[in-house]
C-alpha positions, 0 to 999 in steps of 0.5 A: 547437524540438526533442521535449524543448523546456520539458523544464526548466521542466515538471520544475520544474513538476512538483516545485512539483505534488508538493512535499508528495505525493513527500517525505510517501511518501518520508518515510514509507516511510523512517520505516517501514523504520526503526521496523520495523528498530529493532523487529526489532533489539529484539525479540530477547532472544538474537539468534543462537538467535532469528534463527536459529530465526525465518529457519528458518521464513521459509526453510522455509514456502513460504507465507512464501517468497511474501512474502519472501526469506531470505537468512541469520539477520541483523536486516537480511535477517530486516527484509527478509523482513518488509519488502521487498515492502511497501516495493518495492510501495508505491515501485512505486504511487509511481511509477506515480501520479507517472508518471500524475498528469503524463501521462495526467490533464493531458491529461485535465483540459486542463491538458497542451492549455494548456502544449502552447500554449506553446514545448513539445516533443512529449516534454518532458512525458514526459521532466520526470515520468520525471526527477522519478520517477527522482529521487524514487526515487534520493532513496529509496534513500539515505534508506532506506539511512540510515534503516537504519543508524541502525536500528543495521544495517550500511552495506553492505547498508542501501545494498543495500536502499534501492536494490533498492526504488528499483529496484523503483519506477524499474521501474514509472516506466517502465512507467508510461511505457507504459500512459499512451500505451496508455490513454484516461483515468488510472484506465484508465492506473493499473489497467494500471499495477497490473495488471502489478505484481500480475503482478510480484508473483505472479511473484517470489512464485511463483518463492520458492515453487518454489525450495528451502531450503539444506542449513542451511535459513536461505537460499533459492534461488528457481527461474527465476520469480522472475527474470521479476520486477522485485521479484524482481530488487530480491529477488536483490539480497540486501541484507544477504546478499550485497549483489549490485548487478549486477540493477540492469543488468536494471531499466536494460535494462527502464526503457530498453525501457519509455522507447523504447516509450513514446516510439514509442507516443506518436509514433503517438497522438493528443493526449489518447487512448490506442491501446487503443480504449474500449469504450462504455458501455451507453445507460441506467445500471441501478438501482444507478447511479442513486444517489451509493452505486451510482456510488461503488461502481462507480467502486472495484469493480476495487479491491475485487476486488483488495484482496478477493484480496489479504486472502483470499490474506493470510488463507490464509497467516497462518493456515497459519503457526499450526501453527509458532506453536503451537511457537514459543519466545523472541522470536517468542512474547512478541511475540505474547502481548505484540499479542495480550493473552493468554499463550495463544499460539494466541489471542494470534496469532489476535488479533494477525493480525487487528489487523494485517488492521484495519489493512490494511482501513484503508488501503483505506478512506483510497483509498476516501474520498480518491477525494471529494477526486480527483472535486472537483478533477478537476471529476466533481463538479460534474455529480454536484451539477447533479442533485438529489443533495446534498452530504451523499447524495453523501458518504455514498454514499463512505463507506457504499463504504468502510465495507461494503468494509472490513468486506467485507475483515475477512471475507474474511481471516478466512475465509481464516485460520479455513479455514487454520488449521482444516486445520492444528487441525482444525474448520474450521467453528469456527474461521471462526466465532470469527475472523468475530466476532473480524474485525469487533470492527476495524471502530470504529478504521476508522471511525475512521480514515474520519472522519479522512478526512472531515474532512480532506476537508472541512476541509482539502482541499488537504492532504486526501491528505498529511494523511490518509495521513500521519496514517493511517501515524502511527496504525499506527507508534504503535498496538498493532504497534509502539508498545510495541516502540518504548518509546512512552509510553502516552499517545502508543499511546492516540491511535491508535485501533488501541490501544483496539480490544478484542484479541478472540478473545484476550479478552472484547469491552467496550462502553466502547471501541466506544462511545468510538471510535464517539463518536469517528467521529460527531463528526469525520464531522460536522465534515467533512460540515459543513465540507464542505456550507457552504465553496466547492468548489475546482473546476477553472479 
């Protein structure tokens, strides 16, 4: 028996474990890139004066830069600056999920002590989820790449771009790789992980900002920064502007450094610890700990903080960008009145960036209530319910966290946007106060969203998490963002409760669909607290 022995029976373990988890995030994000393509090609009525004017402002709004890279007044490279980190960072949590999920948490639940019993070598699980992520991603790049083709988008490039978000998530395997060996548990391991792609992301970001505009203004050149970067890697690609592979040699250089280290650390740890040495908690829990609430809110605090980050930084650019709105004309312009309900183009935009910061708000919300399904199946909840807490307190304790944090996040970015855009209009205080009130008008559609969640949980709990994001991802490609771009009939926007969702401050708020969607969030949340309470818990063996 060799270090790589089993090698291939854990990779074909390891695709029967994420025969639905890898194909729903694959499929999703192709789906994505594709739709959002499509809409872009759509949504300019004359393509050559709209692109041009509409790269000029991602080219020269260093706000944008930090988001996007322009590479010239194309659908493809406009799609891109839209695109690409979102695509680049959700691969990137892909891999680092996969990585962790096959590493660090079978050692942690036991199930890595029971396979290690059999004729395994040392490295042969490392190796089997390094495969399966690499190929995942290589998966990626190509349905990407034909998803954009079909989005009407020339094969060059789409091949370019499907690739640099591969890029980005095989770079984060391997990193993946590393804080798996470095740390004791899998949230510790995960948190590693996101740490260093958040520093990734201010890196590349922060070298577009520092770099500077071309002599017609419709491409950038970023400063060094960027080129520290994984996603500034993926970035310098230049899909659809140049189409340059040769950094791929630099995401290779970096995975095989990360695969070394990860090797040589876990030659050096003990079965089921990491090197970084865990500090001990304190003796006695406080107050807030005592509770299903305060339990929950601790255990996604971190996330919080960086989704608070986040919306408030989120905030702060879309509303530095409303001077330019102010002034826009063609595409651009409709697309907003057309969000935002009002042919005032300030309120429209106001409107419309809060309904995309809803959405947002909603994603945290399904990582939030998903972390009930992780605790019953990872086996925490089975001490939560030994003591005199029930069921129901320990479920609403989930969803009271994901709620107030979400409404948290709403607030959050209006701030962020009301203080922007006052700097840009003028009373800063005023236009804090109509977004605060215009942010939580979003709330409904998240509980929504949340009940959906609930009830996944509770009815379906094997498919909890494939049903609940995909069903999450459905509402936002056929509610208000793209679905009328999309040409989709009305019926089909009015399943997403995004659409029904009052388009304020652009105009007046109406009880009628608050109350319906809130009917709406009463009657599924009960079903999953009753489906929950009375079915069997599927603990681990």
């Amino acid at each position: 028996m060799n270090a790589l022995s089993g090698t291939a029976a854990l990779t074909r373990l390891a695709l029967r474990r994420d025969r639905f988890s890898l194909p729903a995030w694959i499929l999703g994000l192709t789906a994505f890139a594709a739709a959002t393509t499509a809409l872009w090609a759509n949504d300019f009525r004359n393509p050559t004066a709209d692109l041009v004017q509409e790269t000029h402002i991602t080219a020269t709004n260093p706000g944008i830069r930090m988001l996007g890279l322009a590479s010239g007044p194309t659908v493809g490279a406009y799609a891109m600056v839209r695109d690409y980190l979102l695509l680049a960072v959700l691969a990137a949590l892909m891999s680092i999920f996969a990585v962790v999920r096959h590493t660090r948490q079978s050692e942690e639940t036991g199930r890595a002590e029971l396979i290690g019993a059999a004729v395994v070598g040392r490295f042969a699980s490392l190796a089997a989820t390094l495969i399966v992520t690499v190929v995942a991603n290589a998966v990626l790049a190509v349905l990407l790449g034909l998803g954009l083709m079909a989005a009407g988008q020339p094969a060059g490039g789409s091949l370019t771009a499907g690739a640099a978000v591969a890029a980005v998530g095989i770079s984060f395997a391997g990193v993946a790789a590393v804080t798996t060996q470095l740390a004791s548990s899998t949230r510790a391991a995960s948190g590693l992980a996101a740490a260093v792609l958040g520093i990734a992301f201010l890196t590349s970001g922060i070298g577009n900002m520092a770099g500077n505009a071309d002599p017609s203004g419709l491409r950038v050149n970023s400063a060094w920064p960027a080129w520290l970067s994984p996603i500034g890697w993926g970035q310098q690609m230049r899909p659809f502007g140049g189409n340059h592979w040769w950094p791929l040699a630099l995401v290779a250089a970096l995975v095989i450094a990360c695969v070394g280290t990860a090797v040589m650390l876990a030659a050096r740890r003990d079965f089921g610890q990491g090197l970084l040495p865990q500090r001990p908690g304190h003796a006695r829990a406080g107050r807030v700990l005592r509770g299903p609430f305060g339990l929950a809110w601790r255990l996604q605090r971190g996330a919080f903080i960086g989704w608070a980050v986040g919306m408030l930084g989120f905030g702060f650019v879309m509303g530095g960008l409303i001077g330019q709105v102010k002034n826009s004309t063609g595409a651009a312009r409709d697309w907003y009145t057309q969000m935002g309900g009002s042919e005032q183009i300030l309120d429209a935009y106001r409107a419309s960036v809060l309904q995309m910061a809803g959405m947002a708000a909603a994603i945290y919300a399904v990582q939030v209530l998903l972390r009930m399904r992780a605790e019953e199946a990872d086996g925490p909840l089975e001490q939560i319910l030994s003591t005199a807490v029930s069921r129901f307190r320990w479920a609403a304790g989930h969803a009271a966290t994901a709620v107030l944090g979400s409404a948290a996040l709403l607030l959050l970015f209006a701030i962020g946007t009301g203080i922007a855009a006052g700097g840009v209009l003028g009373d800063r205080g005023g236009q804090v106060r109509v977004l605060l009130g215009a942010a939580l008008v979003q709330l409904p559609a998240i509980l929504v969203v949340s009940a959906v969640v609930i009830a996944a949980v509770g009815l379906t709990p094997r498919f909890a998490g494939p049903v609940s994001w995909a069903l999450l991802l459905g509402f936002i490609l056929i509610g208000p963002l793209f679905g009328p771009n999309l040409k989709l009939p009305q019926w089909l926007q009015d399943v997403s409760p995004f659409t029904h969702i009052p388009k304020a401050p652009a105009v007046p708020v109406t009880a009628a669909p608050v109350l319906a969607l809130t009917t709406a969030f009463t009657v599924l949340a009960l079903a999953g607290l009753i489906s929950l309470r009375h079915r069997n818990l599927t603990l681990p063996a």
